[in-house]
C-alpha positions as protocol buffer text, in pm:
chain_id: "A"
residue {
  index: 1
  type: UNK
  ca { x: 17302 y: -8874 z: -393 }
}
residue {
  index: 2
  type: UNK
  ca { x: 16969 y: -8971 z: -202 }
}
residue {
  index: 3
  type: UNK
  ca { x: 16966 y: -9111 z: 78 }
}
residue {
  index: 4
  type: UNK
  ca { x: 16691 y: -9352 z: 187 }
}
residue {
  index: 5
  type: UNK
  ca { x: 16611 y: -9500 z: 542 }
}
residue {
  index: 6
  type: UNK
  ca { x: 16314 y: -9722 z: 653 }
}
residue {
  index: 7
  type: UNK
  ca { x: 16232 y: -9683 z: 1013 }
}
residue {
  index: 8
  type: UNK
  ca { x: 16020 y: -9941 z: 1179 }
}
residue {
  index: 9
  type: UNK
  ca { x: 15777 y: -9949 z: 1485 }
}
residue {
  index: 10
  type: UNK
  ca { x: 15428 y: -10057 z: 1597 }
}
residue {
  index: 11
  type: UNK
  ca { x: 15361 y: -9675 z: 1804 }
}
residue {
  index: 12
  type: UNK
  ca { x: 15306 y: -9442 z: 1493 }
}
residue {
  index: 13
  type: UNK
  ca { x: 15394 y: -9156 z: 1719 }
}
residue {
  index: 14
  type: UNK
  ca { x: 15727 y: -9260 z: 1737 }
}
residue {
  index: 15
  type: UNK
  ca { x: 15745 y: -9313 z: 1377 }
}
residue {
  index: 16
  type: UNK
  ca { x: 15612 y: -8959 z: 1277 }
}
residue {
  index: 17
  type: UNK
  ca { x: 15893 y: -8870 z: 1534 }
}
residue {
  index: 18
  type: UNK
  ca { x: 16125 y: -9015 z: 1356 }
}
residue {
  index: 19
  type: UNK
  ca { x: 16006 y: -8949 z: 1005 }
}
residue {
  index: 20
  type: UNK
  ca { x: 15969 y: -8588 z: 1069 }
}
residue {
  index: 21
  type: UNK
  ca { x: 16319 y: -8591 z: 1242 }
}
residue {
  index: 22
  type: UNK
  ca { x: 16513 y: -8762 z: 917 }
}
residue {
  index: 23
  type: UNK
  ca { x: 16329 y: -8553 z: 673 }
}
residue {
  index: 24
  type: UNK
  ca { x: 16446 y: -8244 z: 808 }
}
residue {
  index: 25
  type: UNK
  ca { x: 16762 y: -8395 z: 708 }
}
residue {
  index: 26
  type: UNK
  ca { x: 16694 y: -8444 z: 382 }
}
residue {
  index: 27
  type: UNK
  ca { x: 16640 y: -8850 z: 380 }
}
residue {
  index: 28
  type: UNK
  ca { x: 16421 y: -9005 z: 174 }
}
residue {
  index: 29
  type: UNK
  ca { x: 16200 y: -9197 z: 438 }
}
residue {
  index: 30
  type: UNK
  ca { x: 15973 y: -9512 z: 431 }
}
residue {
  index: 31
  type: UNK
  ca { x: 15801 y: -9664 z: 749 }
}
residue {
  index: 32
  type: UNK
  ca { x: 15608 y: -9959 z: 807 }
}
residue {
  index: 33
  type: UNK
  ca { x: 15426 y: -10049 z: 1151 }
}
residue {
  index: 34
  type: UNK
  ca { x: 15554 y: -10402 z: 1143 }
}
residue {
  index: 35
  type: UNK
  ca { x: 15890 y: -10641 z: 1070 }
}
residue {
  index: 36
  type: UNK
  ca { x: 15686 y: -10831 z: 793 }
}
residue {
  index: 37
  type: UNK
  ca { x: 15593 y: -10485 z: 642 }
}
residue {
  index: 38
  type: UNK
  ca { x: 15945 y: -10364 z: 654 }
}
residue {
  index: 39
  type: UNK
  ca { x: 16074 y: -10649 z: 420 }
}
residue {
  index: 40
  type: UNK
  ca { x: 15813 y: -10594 z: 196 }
}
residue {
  index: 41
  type: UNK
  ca { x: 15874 y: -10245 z: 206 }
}
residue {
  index: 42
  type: UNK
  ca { x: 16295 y: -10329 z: 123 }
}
residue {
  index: 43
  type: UNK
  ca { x: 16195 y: -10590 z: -106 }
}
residue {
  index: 44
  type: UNK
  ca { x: 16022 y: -10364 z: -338 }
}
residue {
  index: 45
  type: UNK
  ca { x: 16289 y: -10053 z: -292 }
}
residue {
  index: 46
  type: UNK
  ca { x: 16655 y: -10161 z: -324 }
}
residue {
  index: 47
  type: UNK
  ca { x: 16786 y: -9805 z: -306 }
}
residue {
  index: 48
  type: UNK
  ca { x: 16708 y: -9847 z: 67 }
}
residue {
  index: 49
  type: UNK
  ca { x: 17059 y: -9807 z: 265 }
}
residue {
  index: 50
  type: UNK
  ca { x: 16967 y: -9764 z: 590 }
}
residue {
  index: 51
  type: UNK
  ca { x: 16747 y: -9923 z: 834 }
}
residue {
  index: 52
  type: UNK
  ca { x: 16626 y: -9847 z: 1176 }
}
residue {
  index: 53
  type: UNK
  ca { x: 16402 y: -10075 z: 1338 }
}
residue {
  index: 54
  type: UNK
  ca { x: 16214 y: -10066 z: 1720 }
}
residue {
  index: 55
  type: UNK
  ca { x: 16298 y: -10434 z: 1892 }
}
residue {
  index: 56
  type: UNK
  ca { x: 15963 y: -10506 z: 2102 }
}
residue {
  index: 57
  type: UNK
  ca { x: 15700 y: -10518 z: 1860 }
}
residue {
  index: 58
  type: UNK
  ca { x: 15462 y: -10805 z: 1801 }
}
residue {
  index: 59
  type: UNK
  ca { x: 15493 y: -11108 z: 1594 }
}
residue {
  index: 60
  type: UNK
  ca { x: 15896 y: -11010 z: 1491 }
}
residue {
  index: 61
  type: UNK
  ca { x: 16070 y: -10863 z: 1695 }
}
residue {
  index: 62
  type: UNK
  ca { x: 16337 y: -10608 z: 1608 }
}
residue {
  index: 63
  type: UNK
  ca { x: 16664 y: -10892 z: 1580 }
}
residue {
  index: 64
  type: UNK
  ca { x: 16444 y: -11139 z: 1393 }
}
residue {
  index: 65
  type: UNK
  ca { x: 16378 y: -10877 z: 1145 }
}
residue {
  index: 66
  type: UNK
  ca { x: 16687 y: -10744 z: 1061 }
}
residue {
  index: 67
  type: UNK
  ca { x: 16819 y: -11078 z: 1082 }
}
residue {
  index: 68
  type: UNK
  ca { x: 16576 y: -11156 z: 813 }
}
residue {
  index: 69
  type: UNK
  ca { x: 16702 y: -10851 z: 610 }
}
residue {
  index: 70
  type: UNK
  ca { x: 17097 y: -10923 z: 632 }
}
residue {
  index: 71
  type: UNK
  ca { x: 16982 y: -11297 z: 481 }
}
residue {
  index: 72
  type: UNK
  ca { x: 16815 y: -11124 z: 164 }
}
residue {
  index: 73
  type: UNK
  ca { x: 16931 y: -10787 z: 135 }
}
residue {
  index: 74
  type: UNK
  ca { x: 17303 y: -10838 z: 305 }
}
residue {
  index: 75
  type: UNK
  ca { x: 17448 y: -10442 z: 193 }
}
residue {
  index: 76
  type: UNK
  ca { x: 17186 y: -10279 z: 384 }
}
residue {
  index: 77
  type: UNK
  ca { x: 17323 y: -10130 z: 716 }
}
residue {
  index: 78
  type: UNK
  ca { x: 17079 y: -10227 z: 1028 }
}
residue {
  index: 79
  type: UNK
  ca { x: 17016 y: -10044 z: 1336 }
}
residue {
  index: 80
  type: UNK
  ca { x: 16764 y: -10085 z: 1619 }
}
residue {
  index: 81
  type: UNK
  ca { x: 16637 y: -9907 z: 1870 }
}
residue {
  index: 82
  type: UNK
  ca { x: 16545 y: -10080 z: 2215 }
}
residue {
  index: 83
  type: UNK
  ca { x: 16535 y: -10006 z: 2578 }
}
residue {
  index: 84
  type: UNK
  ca { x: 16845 y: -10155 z: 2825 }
}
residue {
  index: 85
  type: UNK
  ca { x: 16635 y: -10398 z: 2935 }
}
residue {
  index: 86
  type: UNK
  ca { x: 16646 y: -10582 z: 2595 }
}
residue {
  index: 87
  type: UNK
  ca { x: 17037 y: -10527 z: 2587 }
}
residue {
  index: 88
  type: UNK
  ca { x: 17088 y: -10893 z: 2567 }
}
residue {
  index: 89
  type: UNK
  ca { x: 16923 y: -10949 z: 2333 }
}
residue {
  index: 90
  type: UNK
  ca { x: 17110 y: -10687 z: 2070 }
}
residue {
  index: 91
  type: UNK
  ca { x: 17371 y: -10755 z: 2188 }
}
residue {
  index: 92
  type: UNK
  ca { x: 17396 y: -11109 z: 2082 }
}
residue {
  index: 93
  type: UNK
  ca { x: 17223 y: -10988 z: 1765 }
}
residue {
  index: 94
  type: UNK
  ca { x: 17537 y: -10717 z: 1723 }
}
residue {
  index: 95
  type: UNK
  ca { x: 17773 y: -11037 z: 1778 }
}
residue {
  index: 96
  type: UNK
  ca { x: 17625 y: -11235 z: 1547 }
}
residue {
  index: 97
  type: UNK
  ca { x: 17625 y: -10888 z: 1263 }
}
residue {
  index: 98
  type: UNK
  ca { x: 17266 y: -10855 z: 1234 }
}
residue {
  index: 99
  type: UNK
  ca { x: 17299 y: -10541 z: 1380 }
}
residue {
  index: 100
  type: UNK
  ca { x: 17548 y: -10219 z: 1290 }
}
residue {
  index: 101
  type: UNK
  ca { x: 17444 y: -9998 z: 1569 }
}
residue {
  index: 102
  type: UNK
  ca { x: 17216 y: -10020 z: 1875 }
}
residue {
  index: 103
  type: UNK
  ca { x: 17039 y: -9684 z: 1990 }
}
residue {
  index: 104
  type: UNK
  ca { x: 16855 y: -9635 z: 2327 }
}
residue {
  index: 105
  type: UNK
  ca { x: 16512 y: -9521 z: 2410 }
}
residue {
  index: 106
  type: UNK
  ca { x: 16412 y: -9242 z: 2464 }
}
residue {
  index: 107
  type: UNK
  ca { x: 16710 y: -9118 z: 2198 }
}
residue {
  index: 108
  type: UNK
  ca { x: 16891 y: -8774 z: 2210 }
}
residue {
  index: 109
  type: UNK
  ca { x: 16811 y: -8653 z: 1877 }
}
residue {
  index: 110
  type: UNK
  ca { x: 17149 y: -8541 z: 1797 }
}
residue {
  index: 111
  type: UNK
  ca { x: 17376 y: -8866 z: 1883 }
}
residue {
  index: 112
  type: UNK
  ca { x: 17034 y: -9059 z: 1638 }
}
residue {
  index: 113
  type: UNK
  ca { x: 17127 y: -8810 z: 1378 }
}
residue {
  index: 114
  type: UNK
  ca { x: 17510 y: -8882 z: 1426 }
}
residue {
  index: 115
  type: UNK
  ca { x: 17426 y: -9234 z: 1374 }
}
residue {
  index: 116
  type: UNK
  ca { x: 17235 y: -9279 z: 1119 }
}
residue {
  index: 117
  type: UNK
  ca { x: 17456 y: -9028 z: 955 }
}
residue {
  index: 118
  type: UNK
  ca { x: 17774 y: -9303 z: 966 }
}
residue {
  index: 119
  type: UNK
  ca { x: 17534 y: -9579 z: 867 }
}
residue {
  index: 120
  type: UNK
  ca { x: 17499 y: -9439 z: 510 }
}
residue {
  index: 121
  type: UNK
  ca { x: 17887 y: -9347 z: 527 }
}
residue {
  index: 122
  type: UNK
  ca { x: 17947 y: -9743 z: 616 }
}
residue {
  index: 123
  type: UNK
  ca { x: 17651 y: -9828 z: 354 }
}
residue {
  index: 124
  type: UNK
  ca { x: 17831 y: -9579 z: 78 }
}
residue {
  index: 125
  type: UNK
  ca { x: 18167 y: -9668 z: 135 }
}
residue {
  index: 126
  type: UNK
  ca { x: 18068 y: -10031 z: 148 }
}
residue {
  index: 127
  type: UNK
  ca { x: 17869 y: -10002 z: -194 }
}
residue {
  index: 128
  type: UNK
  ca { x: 18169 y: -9790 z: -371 }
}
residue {
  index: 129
  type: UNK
  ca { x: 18366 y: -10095 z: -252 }
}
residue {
  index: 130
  type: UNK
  ca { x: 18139 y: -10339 z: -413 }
}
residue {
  index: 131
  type: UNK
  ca { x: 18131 y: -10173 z: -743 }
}
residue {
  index: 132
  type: UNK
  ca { x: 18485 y: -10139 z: -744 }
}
residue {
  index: 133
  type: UNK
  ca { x: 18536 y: -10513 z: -711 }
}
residue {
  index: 134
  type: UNK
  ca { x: 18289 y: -10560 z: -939 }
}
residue {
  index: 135
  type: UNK
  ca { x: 18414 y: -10333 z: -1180 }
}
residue {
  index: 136
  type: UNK
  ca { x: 18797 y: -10531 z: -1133 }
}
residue {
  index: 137
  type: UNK
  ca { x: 18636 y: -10872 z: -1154 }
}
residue {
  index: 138
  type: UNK
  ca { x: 18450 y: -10759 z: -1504 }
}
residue {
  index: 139
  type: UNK
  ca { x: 18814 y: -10616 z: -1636 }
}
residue {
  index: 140
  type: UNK
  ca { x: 18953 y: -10931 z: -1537 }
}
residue {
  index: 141
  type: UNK
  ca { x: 18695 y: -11120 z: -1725 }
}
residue {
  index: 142
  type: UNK
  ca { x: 18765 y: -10936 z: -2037 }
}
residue {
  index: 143
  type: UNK
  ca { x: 19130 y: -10927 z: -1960 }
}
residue {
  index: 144
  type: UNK
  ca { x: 19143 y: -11302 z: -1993 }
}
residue {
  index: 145
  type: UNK
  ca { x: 18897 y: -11322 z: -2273 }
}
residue {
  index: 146
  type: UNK
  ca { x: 19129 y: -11115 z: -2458 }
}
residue {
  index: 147
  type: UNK
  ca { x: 19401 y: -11341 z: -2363 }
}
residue {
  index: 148
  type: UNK
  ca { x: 19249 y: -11647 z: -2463 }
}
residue {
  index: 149
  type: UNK
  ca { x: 19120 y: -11487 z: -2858 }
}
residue {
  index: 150
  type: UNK
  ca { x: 19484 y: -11356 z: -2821 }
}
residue {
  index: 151
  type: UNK
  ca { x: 19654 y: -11700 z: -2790 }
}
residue {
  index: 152
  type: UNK
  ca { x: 19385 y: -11848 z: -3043 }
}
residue {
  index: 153
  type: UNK
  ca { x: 19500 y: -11558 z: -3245 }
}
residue {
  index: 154
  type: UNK
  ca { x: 19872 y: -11639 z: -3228 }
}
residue {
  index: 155
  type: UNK
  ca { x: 19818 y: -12007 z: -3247 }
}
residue {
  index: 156
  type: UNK
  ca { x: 19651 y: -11991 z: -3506 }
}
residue {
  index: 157
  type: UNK
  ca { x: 19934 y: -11784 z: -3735 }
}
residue {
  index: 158
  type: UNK
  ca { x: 20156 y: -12002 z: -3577 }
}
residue {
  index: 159
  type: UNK
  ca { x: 19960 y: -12307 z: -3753 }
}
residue {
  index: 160
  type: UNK
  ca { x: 19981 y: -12098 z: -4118 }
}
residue {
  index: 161
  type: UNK
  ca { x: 20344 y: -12003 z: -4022 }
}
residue {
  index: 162
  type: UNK
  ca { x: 20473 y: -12390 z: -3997 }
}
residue {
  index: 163
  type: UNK
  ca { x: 20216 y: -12472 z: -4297 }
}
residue {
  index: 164
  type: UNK
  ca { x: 20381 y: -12214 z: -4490 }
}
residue {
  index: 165
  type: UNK
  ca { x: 20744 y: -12283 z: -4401 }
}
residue {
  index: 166
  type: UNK
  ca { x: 20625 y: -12693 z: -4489 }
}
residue {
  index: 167
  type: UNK
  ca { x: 20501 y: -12570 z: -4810 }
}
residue {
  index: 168
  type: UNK
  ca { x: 20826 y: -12341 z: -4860 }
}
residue {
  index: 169
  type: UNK
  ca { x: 21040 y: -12651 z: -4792 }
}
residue {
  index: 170
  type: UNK
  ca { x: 20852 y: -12849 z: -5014 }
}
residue {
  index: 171
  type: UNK
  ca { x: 20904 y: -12604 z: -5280 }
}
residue {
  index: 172
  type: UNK
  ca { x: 21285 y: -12571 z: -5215 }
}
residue {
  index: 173
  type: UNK
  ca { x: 21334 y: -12911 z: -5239 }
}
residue {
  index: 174
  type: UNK
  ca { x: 21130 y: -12930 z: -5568 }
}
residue {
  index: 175
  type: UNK
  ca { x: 21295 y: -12663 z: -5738 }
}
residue {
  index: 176
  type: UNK
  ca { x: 21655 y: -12793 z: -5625 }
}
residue {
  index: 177
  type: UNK
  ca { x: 21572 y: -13150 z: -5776 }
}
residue {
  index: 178
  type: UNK
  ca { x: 21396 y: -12910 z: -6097 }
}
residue {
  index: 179
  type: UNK
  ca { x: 21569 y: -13077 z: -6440 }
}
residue {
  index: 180
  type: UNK
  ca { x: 21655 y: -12692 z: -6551 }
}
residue {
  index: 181
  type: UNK
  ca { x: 21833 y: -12445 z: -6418 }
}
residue {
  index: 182
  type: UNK
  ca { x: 21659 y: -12148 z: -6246 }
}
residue {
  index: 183
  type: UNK
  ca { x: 21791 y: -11857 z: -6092 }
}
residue {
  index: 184
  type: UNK
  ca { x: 21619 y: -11585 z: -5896 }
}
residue {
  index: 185
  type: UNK
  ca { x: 21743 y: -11210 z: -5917 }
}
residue {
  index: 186
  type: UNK
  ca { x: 21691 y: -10894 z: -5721 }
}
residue {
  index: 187
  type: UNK
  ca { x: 21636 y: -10590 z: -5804 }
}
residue {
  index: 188
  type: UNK
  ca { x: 22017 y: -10494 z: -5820 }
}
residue {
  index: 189
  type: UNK
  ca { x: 22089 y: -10775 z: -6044 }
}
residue {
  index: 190
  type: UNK
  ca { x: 22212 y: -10976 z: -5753 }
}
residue {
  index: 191
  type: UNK
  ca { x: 22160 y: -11389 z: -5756 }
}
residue {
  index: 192
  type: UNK
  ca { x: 21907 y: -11469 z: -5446 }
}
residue {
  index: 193
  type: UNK
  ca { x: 21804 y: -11830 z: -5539 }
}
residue {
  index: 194
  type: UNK
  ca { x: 21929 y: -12087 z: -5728 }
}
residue {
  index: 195
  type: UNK
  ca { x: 21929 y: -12485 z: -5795 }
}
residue {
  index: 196
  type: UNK
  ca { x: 22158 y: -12749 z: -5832 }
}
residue {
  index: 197
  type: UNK
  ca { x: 22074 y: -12742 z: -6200 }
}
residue {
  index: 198
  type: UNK
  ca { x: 22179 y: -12359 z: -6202 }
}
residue {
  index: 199
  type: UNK
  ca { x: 22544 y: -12440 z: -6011 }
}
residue {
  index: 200
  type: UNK
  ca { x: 22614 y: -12733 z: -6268 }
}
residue {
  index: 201
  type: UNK
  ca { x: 22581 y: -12528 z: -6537 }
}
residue {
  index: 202
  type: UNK
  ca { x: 22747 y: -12207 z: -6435 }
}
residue {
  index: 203
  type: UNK
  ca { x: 22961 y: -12357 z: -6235 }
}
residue {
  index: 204
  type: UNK
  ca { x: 23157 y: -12646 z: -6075 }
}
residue {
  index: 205
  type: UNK
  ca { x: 22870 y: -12754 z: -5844 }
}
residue {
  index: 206
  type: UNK
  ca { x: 23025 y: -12668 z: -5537 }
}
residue {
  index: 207
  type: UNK
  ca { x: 23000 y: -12295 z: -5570 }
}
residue {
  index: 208
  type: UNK
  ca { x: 22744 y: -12120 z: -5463 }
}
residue {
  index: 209
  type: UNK
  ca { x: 22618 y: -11798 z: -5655 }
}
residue {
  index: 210
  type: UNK
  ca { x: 22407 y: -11666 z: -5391 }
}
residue {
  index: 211
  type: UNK
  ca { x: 22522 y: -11325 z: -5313 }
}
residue {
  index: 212
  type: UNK
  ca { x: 22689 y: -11228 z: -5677 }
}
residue {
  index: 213
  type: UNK
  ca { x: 22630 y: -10984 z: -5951 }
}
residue {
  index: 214
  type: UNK
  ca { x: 22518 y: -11088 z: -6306 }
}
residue {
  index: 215
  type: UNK
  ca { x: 22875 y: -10975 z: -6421 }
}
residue {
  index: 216
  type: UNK
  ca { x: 23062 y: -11147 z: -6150 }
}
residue {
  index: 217
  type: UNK
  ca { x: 22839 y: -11514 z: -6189 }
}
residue {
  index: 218
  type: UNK
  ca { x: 22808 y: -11515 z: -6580 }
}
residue {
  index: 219
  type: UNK
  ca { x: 23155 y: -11421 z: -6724 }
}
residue {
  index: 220
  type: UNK
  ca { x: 23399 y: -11564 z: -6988 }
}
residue {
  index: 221
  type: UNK
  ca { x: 23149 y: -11727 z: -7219 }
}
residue {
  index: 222
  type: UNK
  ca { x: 22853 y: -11648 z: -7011 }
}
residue {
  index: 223
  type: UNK
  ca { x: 22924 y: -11312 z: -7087 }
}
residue {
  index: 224
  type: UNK
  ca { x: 22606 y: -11298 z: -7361 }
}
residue {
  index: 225
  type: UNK
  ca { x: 22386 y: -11355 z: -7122 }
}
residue {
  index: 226
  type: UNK
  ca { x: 22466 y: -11086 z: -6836 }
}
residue {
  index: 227
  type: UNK
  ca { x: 22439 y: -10811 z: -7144 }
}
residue {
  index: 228
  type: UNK
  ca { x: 22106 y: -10955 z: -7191 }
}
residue {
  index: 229
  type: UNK
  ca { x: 21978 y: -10965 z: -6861 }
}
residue {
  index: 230
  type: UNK
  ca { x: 22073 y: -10587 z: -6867 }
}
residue {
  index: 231
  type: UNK
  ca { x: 21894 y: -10490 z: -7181 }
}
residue {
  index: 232
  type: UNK
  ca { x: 21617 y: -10643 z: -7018 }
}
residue {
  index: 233
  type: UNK
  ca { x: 21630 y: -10500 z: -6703 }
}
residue {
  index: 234
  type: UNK
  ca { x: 21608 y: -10153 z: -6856 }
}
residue {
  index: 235
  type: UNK
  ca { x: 21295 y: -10187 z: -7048 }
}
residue {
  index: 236
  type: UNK
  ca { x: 21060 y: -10071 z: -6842 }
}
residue {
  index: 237
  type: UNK
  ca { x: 20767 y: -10191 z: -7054 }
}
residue {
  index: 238
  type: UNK
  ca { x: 20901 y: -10552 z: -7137 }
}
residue {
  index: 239
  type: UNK
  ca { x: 20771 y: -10839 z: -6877 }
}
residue {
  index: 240
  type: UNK
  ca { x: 20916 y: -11147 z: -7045 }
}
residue {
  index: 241
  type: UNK
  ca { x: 21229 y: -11215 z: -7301 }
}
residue {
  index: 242
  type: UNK
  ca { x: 21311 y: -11510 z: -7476 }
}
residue {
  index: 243
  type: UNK
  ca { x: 21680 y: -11592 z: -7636 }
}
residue {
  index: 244
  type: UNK
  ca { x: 21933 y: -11864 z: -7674 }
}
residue {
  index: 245
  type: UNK
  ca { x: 22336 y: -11875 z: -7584 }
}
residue {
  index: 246
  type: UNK
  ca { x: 22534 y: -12135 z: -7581 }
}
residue {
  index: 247
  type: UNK
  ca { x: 22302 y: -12387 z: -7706 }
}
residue {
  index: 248
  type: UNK
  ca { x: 22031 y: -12300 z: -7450 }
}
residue {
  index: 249
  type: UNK
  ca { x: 21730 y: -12173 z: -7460 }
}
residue {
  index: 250
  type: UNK
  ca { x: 21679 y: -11873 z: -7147 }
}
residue {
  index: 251
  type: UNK
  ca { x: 21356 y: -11743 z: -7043 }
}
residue {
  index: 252
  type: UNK
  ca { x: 21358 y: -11370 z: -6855 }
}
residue {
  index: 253
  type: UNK
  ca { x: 21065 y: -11309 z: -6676 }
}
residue {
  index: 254
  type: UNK
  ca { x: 20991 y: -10996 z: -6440 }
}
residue {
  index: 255
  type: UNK
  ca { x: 20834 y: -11060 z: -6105 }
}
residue {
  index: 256
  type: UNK
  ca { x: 20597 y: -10834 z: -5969 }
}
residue {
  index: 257
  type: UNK
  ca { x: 20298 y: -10785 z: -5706 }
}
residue {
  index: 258
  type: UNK
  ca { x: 20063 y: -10528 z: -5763 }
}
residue {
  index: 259
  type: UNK
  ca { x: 20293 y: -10238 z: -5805 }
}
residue {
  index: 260
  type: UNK
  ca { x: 20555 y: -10416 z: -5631 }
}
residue {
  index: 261
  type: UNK
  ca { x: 20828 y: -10526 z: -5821 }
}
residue {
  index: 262
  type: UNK
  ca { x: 21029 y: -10835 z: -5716 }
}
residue {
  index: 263
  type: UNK
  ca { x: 21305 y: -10888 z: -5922 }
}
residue {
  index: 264
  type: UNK
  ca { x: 21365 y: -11151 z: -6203 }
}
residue {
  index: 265
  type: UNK
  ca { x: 21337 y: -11485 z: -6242 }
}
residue {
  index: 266
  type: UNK
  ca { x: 21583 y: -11690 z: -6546 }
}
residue {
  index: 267
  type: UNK
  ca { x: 21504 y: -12033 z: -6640 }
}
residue {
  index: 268
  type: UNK
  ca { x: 21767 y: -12223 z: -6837 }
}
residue {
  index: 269
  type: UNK
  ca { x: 21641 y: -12514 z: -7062 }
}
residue {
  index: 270
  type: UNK
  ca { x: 21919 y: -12683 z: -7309 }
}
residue {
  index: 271
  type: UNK
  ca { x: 21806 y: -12633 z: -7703 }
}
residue {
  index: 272
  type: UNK
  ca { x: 21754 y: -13011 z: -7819 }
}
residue {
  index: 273
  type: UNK
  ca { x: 21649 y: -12896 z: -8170 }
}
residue {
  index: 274
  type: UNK
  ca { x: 22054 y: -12830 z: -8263 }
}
């Protein structure tokens, strides 16, 4: 990855110095003669990491200017370079976290080096950092707006859930009050619904048939009808019967969906026309 430094100072010899010095380094250099220069300079390059700035120069002086960058462009990592007798100064200005690193003048061109060296190490680490978190905080935010269509989602079947189970009470209580009897079969020939018409008929009304084979609920006289239910069942091609016994009228009718089959449904109705 590039790395780019801006080095400022009002002596152009020092900043060919210094430009030649980082370049043989490989950095990516900018310089500008002047603090109000500089932020123009940072303004219009954000992939700018490092910045090393002279402290007596005229109209802004070193501090002011990078105090001026960490307002706008707070990830860039400052340094300055002054003489001891502005030491003061800097310092305050290192207090204060304008400033990452103060060099001396005249600088050793190895311990300069060194330096600006860890300020792209701080500025690299610090912008892995800042992705990172940024990264997290945008996998939060689509963590909890998966949530939220995920609770709209199961609120929402929860809604057609208790609207179904209404509607399914509203249909058991219609087809136990139904005039006629009506009983449900599975596919083994095994009773899995009935109505109070159904028990009255086939039984004493306090016996349920849920749970019992044709043979076992329609015996003795009822007989007739369990033989029919059976020729029925084995016609494969046959989707609805009609015949009477015992002075009623039955209706056979195989349930299916799609190629799904569901069982049978009998409906009892008592022959009025004998």
């Amino acid at each position: 990855m590039e790395r780019h430094i801006l080095i400022v100072d009002d002596e152009p010899n020092i900043l060919n110095t210094l430009q030649r010095l980082l370049e043989e380094e490989d950095y990516v250099v900018y310089r500008a003669d002047c603090g109000q220069k500089g932020i123009d300079i940072i303004d219009a390059n954000p992939q700018i990491g490092v910045v090393l700035s002279d402290q007596r120069m005229p109209n802004m002086t070193g501090t002011e200017f990078l105090k001026q960058i960490k307002l706008k462009h707070q990830n860039v990592v400052r340094m300055i370079l002054s003489g001891y007798s502005e030491l003061s100064t800097i310092t305050n200005a290192i207090n204060e976290g304008s400033i990452f690193k103060f060099l001396t003048k005249p600088w050793e061109d190895d311990l300069l080096l060194n330096s600006v060296q860890e300020a792209f190490e701080y500025f690299e680490l610090a912008e892995t950092n800042r992705q990172l978190t940024q990264q997290l905080q945008d996998s939060n935010a689509k963590l909890a707006e998966f949530n939220a269509g995920l609770e709209r989602m199961v609120e929402e079947k929860t809604q057609r859930l208790q609207l179904h189970i209404a509607s399914l009470n509203v249909y058991q209580d219609a087809m136990e009050q139904f005039p006629f009897a009506i009983i449900g079969l599975d596919e083994s020939l095994t009773i899995a619904l009935e109505n109070k018409a159904a028990r009255e008929l086939f039984t004493d009304n306090t016996t349920s048939l849920l749970g019992l084979p044709t043979e076992q609920a329609f015996h003795n006289h009822w007989r007739a009808l369990t033989d029919a239910i059976s020729v029925f069942d084995a016609d494969i091609d046959q989707s609805k019967t009609r015949f009477s016994i015992n002075r009623f009228t039955f209706t056979l009718i195989k349930l299916s969906h799609e190629t799904e089959r569901l069982g049978k449904l009998l409906i009892a109705i008592p022959d009025t026309s004998q």
